[in-house]
C-alpha positions as CSV (number, residue, x, y, z in Angstrom):
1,X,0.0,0.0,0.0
2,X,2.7,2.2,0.7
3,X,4.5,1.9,-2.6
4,X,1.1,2.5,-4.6
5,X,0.1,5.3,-2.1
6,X,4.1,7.0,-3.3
7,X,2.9,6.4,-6.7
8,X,-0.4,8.3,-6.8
9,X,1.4,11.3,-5.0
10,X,3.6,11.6,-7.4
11,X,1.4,11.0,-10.1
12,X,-1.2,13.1,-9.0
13,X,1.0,16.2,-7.9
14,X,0.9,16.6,-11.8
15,X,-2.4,17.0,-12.3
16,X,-3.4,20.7,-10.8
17,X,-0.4,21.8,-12.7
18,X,-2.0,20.9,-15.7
19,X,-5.3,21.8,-14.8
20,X,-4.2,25.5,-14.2
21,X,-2.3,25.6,-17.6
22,X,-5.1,24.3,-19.6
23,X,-7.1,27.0,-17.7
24,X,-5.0,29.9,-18.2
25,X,-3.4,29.3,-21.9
26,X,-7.1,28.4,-23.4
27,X,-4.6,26.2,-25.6
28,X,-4.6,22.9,-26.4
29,X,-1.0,22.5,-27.6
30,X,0.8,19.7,-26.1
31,X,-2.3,18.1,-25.2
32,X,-2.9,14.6,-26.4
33,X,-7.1,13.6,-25.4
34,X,-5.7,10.1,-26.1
35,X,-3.3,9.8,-23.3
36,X,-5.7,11.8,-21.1
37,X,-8.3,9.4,-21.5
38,X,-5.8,6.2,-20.9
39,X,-5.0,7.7,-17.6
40,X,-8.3,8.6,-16.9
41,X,-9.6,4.9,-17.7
42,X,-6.5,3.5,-15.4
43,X,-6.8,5.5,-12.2
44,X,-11.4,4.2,-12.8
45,X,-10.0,0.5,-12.9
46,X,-7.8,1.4,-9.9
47,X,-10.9,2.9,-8.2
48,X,-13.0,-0.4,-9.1
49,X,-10.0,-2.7,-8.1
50,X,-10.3,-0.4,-4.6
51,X,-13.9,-0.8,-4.2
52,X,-14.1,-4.8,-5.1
53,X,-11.2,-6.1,-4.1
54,X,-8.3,-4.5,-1.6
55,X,-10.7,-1.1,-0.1
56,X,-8.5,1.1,2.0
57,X,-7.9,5.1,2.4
58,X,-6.0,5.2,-1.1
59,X,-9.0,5.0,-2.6
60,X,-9.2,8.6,-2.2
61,X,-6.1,9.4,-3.8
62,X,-7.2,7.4,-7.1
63,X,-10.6,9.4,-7.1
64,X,-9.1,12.5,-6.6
65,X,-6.5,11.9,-9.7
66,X,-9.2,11.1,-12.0
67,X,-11.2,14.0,-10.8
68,X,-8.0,16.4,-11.7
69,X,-7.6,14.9,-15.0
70,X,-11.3,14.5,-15.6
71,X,-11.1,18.4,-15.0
72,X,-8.4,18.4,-17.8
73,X,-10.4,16.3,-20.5
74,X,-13.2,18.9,-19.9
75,X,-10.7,21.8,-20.9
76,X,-9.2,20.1,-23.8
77,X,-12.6,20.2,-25.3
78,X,-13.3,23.9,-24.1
79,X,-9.8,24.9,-25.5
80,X,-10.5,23.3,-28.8
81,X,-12.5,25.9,-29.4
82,X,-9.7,28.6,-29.3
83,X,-7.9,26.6,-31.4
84,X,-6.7,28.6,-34.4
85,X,-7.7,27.3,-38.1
């Protein structure tokens, strides 16, 4: 637990980082949806593997991650908008 507990720290200290520049730069360069949606999908089966299988407090850290990049899937599509033809 404590090694996966390290890993979604560090992970997830990302993640506002992004949010803010995605917020801020209206800009979608550098951005790849794919890979958002990957990570989105793996910290969900985490959350699932959490709730069926091995429950515990780091279930918190796992929703909390996909909430931050959830956040950032939502700008992607907000900044595509700015995007310049």
């Amino acid at each position: 637990m404590i090694f996966e507990m390290i890993m979604l720290i560090c992970f997830g200290a990302a993640w506002p980082f992004s949010v803010y520049k995605s917020y801020k730069s209206k800009s979608i360069k550098g951005k790849s949806i794919a890979f958002s949606y990957v990570i989105f999908i793996g910290y969900i089966a985490g959350i699932l593997h959490k709730i069926f299988h091995d429950y515990d407090w780091v279930i918190y850290l796992y929703i909390f991650n996909s909430i931050l990049v959830f956040i950032d899937i939502l700008l992607y599509y907000r900044n595509k908008k700015y995007k310049q033809p």
